[in-house]
BATORMI-81897 format. One record per residue: residue number from 1; x, y, z of N, C-alpha, C in turn; residue in one letter. Coordinates in steps of 0.2 Angstrom, whole numbers. Example, Ala and Ser with C-alpha at 12.3 -4.5 7.8 and 13.67 -1.06 7.14 Angstrom:
residues 2
{1 {66 -28 39} {62 -22 39} {66 -16 39} "A"}
{2 {64 -11 35} {68 -5 36} {64 0 39} "S"}
//
This chain:
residues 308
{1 {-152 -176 -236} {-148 -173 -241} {-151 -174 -248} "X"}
{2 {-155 -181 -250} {-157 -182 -255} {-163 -179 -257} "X"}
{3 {-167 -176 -250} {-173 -172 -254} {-171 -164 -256} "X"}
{4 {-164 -162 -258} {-164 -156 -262} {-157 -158 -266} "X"}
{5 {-160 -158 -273} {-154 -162 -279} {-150 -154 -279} "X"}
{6 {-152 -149 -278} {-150 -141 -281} {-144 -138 -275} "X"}
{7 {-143 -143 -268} {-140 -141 -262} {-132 -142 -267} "X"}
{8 {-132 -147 -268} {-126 -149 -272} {-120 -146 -277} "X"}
{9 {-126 -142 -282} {-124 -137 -286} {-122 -132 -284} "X"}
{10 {-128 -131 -278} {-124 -122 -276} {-119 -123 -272} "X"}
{11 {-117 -129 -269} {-109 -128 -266} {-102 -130 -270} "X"}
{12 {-105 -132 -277} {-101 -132 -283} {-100 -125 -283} "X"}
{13 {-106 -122 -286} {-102 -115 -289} {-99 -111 -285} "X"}
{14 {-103 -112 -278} {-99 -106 -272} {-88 -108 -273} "X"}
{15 {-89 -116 -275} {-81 -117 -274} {-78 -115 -280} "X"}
{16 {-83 -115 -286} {-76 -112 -292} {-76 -106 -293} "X"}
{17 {-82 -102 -290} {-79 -95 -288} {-73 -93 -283} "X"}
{18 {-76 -98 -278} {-68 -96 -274} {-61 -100 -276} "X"}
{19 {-62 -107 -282} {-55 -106 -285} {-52 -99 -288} "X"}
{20 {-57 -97 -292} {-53 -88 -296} {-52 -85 -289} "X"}
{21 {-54 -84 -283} {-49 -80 -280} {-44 -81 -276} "X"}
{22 {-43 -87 -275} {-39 -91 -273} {-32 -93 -278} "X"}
{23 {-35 -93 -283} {-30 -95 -290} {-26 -103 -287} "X"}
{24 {-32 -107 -286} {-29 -114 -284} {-36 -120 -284} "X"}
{25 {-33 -126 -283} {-41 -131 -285} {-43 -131 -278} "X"}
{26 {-49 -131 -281} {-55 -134 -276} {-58 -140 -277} "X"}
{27 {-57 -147 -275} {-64 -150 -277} {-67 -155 -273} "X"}
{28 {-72 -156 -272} {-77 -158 -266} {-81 -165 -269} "X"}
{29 {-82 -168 -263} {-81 -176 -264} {-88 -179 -258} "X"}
{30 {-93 -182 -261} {-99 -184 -256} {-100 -191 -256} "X"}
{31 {-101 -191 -249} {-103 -201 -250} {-107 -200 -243} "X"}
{32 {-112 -206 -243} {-114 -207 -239} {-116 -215 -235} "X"}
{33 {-113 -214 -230} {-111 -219 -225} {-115 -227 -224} "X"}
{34 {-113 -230 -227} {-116 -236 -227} {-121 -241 -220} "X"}
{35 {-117 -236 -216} {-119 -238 -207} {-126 -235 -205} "X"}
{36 {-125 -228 -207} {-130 -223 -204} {-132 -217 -210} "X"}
{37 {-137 -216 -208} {-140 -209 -212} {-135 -203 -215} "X"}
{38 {-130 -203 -209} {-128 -200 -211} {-123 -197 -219} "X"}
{39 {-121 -192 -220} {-116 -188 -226} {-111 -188 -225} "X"}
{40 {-106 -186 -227} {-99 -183 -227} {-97 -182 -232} "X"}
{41 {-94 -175 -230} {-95 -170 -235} {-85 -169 -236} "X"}
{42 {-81 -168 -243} {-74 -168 -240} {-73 -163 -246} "X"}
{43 {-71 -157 -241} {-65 -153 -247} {-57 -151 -246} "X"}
{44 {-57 -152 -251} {-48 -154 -254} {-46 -146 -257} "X"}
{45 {-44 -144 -253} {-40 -135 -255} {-32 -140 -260} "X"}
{46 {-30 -139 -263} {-25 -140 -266} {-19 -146 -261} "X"}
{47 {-24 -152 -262} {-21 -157 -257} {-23 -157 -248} "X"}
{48 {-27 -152 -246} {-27 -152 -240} {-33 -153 -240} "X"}
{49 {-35 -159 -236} {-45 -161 -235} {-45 -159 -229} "X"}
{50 {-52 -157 -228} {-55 -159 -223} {-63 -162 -222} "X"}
{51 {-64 -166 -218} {-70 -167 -220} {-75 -166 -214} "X"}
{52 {-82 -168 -218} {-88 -164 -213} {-93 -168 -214} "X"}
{53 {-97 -170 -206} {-101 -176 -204} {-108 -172 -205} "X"}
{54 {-113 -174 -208} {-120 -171 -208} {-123 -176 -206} "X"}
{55 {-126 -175 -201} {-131 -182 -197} {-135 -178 -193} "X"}
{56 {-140 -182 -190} {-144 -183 -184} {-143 -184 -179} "X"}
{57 {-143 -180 -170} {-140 -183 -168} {-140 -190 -164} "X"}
{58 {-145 -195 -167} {-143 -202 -166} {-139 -206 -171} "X"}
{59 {-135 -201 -175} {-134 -206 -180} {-125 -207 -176} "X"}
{60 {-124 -216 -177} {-118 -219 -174} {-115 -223 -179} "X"}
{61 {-107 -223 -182} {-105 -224 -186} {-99 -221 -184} "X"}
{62 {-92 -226 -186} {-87 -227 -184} {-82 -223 -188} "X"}
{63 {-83 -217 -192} {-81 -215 -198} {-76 -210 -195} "X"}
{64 {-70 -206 -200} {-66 -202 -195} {-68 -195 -199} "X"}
{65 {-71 -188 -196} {-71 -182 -198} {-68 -177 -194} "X"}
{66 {-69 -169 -198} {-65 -165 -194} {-71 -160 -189} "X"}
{67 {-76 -160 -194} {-81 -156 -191} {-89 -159 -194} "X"}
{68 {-94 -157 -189} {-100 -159 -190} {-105 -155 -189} "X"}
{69 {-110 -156 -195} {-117 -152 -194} {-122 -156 -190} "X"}
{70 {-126 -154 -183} {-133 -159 -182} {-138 -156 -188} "X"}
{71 {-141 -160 -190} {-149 -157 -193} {-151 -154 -190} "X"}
{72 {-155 -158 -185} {-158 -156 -181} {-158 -148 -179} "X"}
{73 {-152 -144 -177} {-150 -139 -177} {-151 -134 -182} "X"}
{74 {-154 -136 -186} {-155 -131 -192} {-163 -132 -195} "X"}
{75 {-167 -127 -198} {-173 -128 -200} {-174 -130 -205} "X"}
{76 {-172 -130 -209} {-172 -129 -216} {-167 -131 -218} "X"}
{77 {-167 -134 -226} {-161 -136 -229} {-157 -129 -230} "X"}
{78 {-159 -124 -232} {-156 -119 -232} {-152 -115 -228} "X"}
{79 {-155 -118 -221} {-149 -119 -214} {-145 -122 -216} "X"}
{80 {-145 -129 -217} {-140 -133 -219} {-134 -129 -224} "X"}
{81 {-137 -129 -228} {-133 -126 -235} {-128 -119 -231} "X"}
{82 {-128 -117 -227} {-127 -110 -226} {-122 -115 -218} "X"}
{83 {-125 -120 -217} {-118 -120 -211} {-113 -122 -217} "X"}
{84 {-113 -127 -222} {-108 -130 -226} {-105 -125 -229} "X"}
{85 {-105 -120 -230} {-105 -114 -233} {-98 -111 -230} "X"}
{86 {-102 -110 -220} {-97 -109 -217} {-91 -112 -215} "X"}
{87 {-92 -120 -214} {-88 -122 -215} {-80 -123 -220} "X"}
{88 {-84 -122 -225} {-81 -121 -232} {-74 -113 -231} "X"}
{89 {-80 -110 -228} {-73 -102 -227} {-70 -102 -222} "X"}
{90 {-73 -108 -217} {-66 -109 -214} {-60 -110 -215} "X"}
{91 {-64 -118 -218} {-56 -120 -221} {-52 -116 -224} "X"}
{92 {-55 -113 -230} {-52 -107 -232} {-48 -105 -231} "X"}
{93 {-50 -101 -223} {-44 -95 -221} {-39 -101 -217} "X"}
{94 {-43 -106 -215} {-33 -109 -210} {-32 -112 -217} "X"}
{95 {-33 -113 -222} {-30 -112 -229} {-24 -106 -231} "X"}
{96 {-28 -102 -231} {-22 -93 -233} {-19 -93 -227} "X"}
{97 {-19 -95 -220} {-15 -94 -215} {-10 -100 -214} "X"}
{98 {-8 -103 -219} {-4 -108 -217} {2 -106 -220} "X"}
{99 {9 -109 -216} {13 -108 -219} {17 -110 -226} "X"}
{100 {19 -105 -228} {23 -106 -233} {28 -104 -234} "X"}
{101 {32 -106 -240} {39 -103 -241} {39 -95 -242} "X"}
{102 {33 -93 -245} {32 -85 -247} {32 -81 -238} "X"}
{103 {25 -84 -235} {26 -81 -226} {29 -86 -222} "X"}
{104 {33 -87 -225} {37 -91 -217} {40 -88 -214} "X"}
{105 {43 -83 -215} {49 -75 -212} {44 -77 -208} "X"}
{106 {38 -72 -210} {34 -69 -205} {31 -73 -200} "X"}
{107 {30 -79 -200} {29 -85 -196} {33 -86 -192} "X"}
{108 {40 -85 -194} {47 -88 -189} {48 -82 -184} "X"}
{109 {46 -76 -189} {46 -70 -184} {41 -70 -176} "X"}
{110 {35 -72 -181} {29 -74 -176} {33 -78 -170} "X"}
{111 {34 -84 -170} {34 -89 -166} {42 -86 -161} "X"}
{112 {46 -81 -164} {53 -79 -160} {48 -76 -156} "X"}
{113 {45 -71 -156} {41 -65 -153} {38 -71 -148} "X"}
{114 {34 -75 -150} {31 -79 -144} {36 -83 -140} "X"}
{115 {41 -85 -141} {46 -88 -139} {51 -84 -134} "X"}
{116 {51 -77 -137} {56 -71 -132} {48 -71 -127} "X"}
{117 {41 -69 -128} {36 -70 -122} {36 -77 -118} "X"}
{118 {37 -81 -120} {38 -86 -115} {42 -86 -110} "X"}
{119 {51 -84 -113} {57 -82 -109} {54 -78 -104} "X"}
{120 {51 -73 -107} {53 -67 -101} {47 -69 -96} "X"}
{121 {41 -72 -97} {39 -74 -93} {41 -80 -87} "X"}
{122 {44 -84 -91} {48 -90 -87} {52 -86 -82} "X"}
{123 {59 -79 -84} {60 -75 -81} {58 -72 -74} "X"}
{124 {51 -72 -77} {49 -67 -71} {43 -72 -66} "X"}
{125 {44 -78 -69} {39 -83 -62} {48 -86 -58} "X"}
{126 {54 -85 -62} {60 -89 -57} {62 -83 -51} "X"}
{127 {60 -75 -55} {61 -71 -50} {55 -72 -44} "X"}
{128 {50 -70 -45} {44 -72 -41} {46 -78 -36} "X"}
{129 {48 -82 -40} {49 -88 -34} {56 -84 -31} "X"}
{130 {61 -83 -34} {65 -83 -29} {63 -79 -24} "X"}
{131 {61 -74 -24} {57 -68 -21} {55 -73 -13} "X"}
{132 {50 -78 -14} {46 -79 -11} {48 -85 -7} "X"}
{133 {56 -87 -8} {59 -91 -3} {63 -87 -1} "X"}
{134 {65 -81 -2} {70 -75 -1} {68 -74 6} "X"}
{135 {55 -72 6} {52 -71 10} {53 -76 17} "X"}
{136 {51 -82 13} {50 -88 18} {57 -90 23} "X"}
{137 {63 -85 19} {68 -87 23} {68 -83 30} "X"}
{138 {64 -76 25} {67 -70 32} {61 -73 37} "X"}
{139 {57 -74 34} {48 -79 41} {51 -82 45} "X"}
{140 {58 -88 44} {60 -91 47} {64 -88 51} "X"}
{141 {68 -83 48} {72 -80 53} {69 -79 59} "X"}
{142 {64 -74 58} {60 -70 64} {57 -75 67} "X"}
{143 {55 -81 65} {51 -87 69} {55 -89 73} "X"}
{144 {63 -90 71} {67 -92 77} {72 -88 81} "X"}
{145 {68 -82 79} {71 -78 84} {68 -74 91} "X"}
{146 {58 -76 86} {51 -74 91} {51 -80 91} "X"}
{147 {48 -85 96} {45 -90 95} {39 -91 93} "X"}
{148 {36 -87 95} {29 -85 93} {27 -76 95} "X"}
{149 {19 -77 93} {16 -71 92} {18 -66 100} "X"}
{150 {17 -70 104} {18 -64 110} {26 -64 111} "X"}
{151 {29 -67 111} {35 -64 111} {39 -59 106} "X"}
{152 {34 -58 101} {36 -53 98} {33 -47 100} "X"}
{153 {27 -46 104} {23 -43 106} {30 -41 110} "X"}
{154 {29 -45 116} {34 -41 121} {41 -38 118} "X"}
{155 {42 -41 114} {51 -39 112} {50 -29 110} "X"}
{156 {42 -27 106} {39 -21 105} {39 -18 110} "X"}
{157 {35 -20 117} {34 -17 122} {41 -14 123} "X"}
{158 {45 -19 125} {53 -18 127} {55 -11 123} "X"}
{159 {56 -13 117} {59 -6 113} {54 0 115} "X"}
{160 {49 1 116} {45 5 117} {46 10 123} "X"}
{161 {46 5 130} {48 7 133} {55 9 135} "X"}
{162 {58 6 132} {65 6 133} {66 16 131} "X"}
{163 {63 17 124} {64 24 123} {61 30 128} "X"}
{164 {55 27 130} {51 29 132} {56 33 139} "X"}
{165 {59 29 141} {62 30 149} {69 33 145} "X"}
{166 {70 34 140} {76 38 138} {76 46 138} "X"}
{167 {69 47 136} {64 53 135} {63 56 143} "X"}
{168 {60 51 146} {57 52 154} {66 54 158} "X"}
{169 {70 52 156} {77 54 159} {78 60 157} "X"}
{170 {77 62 152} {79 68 148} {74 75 151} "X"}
{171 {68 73 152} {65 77 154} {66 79 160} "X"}
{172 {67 75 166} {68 74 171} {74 79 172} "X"}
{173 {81 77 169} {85 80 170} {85 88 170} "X"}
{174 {81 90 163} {79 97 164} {73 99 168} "X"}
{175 {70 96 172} {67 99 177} {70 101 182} "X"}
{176 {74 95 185} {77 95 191} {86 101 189} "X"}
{177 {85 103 184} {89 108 181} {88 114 181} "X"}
{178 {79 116 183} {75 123 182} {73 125 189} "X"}
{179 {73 118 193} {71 120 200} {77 123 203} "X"}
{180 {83 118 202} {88 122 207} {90 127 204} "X"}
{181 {90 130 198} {95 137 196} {88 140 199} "X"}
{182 {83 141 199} {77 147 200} {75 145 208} "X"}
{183 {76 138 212} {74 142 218} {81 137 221} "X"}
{184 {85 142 221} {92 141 223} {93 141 231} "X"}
{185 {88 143 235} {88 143 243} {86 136 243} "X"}
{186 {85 132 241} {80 125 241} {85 118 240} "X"}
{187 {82 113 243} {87 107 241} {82 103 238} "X"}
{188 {80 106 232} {74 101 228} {78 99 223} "X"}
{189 {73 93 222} {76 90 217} {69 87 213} "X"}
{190 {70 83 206} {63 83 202} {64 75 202} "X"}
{191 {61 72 203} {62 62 203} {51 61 198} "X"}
{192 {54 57 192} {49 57 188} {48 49 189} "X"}
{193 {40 47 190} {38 40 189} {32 37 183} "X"}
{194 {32 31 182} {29 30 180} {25 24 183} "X"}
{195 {18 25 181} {13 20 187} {8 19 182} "X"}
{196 {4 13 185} {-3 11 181} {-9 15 180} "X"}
{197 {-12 15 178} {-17 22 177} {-23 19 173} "X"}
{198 {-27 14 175} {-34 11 170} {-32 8 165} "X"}
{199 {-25 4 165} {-23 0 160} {-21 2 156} "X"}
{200 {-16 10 156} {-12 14 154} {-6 17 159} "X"}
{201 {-1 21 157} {3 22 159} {1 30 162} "X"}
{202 {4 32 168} {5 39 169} {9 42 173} "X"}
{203 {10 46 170} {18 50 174} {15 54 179} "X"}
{204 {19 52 184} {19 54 192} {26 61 191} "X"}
{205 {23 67 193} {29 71 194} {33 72 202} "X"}
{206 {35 70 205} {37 72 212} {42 77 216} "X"}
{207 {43 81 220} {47 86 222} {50 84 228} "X"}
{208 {57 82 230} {62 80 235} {65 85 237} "X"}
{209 {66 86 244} {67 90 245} {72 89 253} "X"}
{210 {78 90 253} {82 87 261} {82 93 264} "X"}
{211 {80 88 268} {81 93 277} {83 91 280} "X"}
{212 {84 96 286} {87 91 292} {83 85 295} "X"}
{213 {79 86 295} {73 82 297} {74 74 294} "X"}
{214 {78 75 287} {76 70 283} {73 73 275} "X"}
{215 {73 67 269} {71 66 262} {64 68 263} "X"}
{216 {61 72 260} {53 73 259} {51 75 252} "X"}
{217 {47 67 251} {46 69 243} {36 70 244} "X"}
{218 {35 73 239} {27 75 238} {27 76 231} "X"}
{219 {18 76 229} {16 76 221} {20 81 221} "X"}
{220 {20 85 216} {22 92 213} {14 96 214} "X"}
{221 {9 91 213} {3 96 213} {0 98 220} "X"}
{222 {4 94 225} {3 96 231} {7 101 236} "X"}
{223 {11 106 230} {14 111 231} {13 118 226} "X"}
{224 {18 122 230} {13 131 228} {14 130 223} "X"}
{225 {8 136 220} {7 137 210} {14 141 208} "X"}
{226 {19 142 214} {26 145 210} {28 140 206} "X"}
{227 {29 135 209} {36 129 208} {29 126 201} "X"}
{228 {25 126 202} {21 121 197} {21 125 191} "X"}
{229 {21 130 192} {22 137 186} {28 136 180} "X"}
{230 {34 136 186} {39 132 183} {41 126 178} "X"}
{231 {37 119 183} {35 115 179} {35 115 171} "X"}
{232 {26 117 173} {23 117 167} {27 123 163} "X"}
{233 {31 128 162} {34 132 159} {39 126 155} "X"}
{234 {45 124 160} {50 117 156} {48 114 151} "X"}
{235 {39 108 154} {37 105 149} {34 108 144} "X"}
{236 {33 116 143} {31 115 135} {36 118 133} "X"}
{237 {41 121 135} {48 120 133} {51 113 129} "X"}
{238 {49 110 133} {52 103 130} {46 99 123} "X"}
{239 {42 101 124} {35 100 120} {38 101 113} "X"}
{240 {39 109 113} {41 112 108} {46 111 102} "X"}
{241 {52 109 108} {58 105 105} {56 98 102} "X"}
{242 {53 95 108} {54 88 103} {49 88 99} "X"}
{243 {45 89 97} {42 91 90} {43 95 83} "X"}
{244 {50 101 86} {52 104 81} {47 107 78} "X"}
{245 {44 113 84} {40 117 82} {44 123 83} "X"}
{246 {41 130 81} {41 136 81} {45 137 87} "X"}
{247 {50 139 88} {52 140 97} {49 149 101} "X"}
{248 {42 146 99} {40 155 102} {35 152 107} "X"}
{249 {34 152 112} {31 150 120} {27 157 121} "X"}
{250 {20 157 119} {15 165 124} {14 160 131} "X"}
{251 {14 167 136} {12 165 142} {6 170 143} "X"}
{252 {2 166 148} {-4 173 150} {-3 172 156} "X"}
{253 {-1 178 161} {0 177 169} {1 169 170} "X"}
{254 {8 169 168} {9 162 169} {14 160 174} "X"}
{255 {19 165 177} {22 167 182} {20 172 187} "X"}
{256 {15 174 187} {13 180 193} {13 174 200} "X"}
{257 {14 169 200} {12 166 208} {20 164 209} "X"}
{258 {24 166 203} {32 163 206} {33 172 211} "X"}
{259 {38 169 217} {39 174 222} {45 178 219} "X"}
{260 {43 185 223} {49 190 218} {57 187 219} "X"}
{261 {57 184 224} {67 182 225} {68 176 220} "X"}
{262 {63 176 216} {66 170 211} {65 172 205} "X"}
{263 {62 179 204} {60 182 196} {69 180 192} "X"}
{264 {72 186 196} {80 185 192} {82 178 188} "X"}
{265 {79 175 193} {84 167 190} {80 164 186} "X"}
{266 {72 166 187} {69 164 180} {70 167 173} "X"}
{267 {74 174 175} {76 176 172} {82 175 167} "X"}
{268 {87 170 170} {92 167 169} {91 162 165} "X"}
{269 {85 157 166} {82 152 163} {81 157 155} "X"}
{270 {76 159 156} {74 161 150} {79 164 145} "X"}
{271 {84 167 147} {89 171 143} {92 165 142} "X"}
{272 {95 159 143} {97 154 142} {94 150 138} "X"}
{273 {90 148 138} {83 145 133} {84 149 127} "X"}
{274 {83 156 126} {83 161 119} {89 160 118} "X"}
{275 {96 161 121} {102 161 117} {104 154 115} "X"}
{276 {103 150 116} {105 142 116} {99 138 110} "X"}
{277 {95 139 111} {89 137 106} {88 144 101} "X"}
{278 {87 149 104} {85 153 98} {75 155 100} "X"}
{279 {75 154 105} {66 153 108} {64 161 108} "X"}
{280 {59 162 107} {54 169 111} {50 166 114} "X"}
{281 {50 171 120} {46 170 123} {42 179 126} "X"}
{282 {34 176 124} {30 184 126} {26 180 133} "X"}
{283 {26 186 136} {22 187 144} {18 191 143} "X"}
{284 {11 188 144} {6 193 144} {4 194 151} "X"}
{285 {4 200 155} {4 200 163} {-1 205 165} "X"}
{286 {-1 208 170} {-2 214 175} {1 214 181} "X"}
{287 {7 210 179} {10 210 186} {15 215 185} "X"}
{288 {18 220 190} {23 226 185} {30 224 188} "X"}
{289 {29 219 191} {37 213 191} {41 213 188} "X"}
{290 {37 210 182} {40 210 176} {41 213 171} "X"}
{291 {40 221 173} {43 227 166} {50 226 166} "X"}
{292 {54 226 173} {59 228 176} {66 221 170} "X"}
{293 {63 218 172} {66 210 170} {66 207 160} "X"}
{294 {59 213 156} {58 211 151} {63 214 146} "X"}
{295 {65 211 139} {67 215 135} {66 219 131} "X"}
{296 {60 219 128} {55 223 126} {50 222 130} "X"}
{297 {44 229 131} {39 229 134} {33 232 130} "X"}
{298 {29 230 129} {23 231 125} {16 235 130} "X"}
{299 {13 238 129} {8 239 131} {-1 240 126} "X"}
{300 {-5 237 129} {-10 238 125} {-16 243 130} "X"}
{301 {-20 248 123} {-21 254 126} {-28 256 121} "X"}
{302 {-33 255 123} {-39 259 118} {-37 254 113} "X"}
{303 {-36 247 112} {-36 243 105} {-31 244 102} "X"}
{304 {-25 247 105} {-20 247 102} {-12 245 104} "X"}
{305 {-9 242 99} {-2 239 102} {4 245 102} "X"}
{306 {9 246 108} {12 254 106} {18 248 112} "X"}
{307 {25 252 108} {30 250 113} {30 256 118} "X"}
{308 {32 252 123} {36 255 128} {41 259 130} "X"}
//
């Protein structure tokens, strides 16, 4: 410090320039430390000091300051002069931003604004927690209700199945409800299973049928393409429904293998179906069985659709 007498001056005058815009005292105080090389440097804004260590960084000495320049850090005195410089405007502004009786509204107001931010955050980690023992209660419920993982696995199967065989009744019902009204000389009946199938499930359809003889049950698909016509006619009847789709069913020669003494009562089914649901059903044929029996009749002719 003592090889530039002129460092001194200029930090003189940088300060009584910024007394005039400050419109308050400045004044700056130098001593150098009896222990070590180093300076301290102290400026006093209108009773407010602070002071500033320029040393070496080997220099040790028990002294108290607020801020420090290494030398070393800098190349030139000119660097030097231009940290203390910085320094200096530091202090400055936490100078102009302290409070006073002129800003303290706005300070108090500050500190409410940060105070209503803390609240409402405090607010929302007590809901947070609550939330989270709210969680930890309902874990414990299900944990003492499953006792573990497979048991809740199975409790799913159960329900699963459970509906599943709710459905499989319902279908069942209305098969065993298409066969007797359509082949009403017959003691059938429709019995639906379910069996294992490659580590899946598959529905087994069967056809019972009493005789003297005794019960005889057989697949469904091991009997004529009349009855199996019917079948698959129900199920996508019932496809239809439970999906709440269009209730419009096209057939393409989908009955020609049912035998003429059961047309009528198919015909019974289907007039049942349309008035009870609201269904169409169109029949694409060549079989002339069916004009007799339809209620509208269409024909196509050289590329063209013309009623009958």
């Amino acid at each position: 410090m003592s090889k530039d007498s002129n460092l001194r001056l200029y930090i003189s005058s940088y300060l009584k320039a910024a007394e005039k815009d400050l419109k308050t005292e400045l004044k700056d105080y130098w001593y150098k430390s009896r222990k070590s090389e180093a300076w301290y440097f102290t400026l006093n804004i209108n009773g407010s000091k602070t002071k500033l260590r320029i040393a070496n960084h080997d220099t040790v000495d028990e002294a108290d300051f607020d801020d420090c320049i290494w030398l070393s850090d800098y190349g030139s005195m000119k660097g030097v002069y231009k940290g203390i410089l910085r320094f200096i405007d530091k202090c400055i502004l936490e100078w102009r931003n302290r409070v006073t009786i002129d800003n303290f509204e706005t300070f108090y107001n500050l500190a409410l604004k940060k105070r209503q931010e803390y609240e409402t955050t405090k607010q929302i980690k007590e809901r947070a927690e609550n939330q989270r023992l709210e969680y930890e209660n309902q874990l414990k419920s299900l944990l003492n209700k499953h006792k573990n993982y497979e048991d809740a696995i199975d409790y799913l199967k159960e329900i699963i199945e459970l509906i599943s065989r709710q459905h499989i009744e319902h279908i069942e019902k209305l098969l065993d409800s298409a066969v007797k009204t359509i082949f009403y000389d017959k003691n059938y009946s429709i019995k639906l299973e379910i069996s294992e199938f490659r580590n899946g499930n598959c529905l087994n359809i069967l056809l019972k049928e009493d005789t003297d003889e005794g019960e005889i049950i057989t697949d469904i698909k091991n009997n004529g393409f009349g009855i199996q016509g019917v079948i698959g006619f129900v199920l996508q009847v019932y496809f239809i429904m439970y999906h709440k789709l269009a209730p419009i069913l096209v057939m393409d020669e989908a009955m020609s293998t049912l035998s003429s003494q059961y047309l009528s009562y198919f015909k019974e089914l289907v007039d049942a179906l349309s008035k009870q649901y609201n269904f169409n059903f169109v029949l694409v044929a060549h079989d002339p069985r069916f004009i007799d029996i339809a209620d509208y009749k269409y024909e196509v002719k050289d590329g063209e659709v013309r009623e009958v």
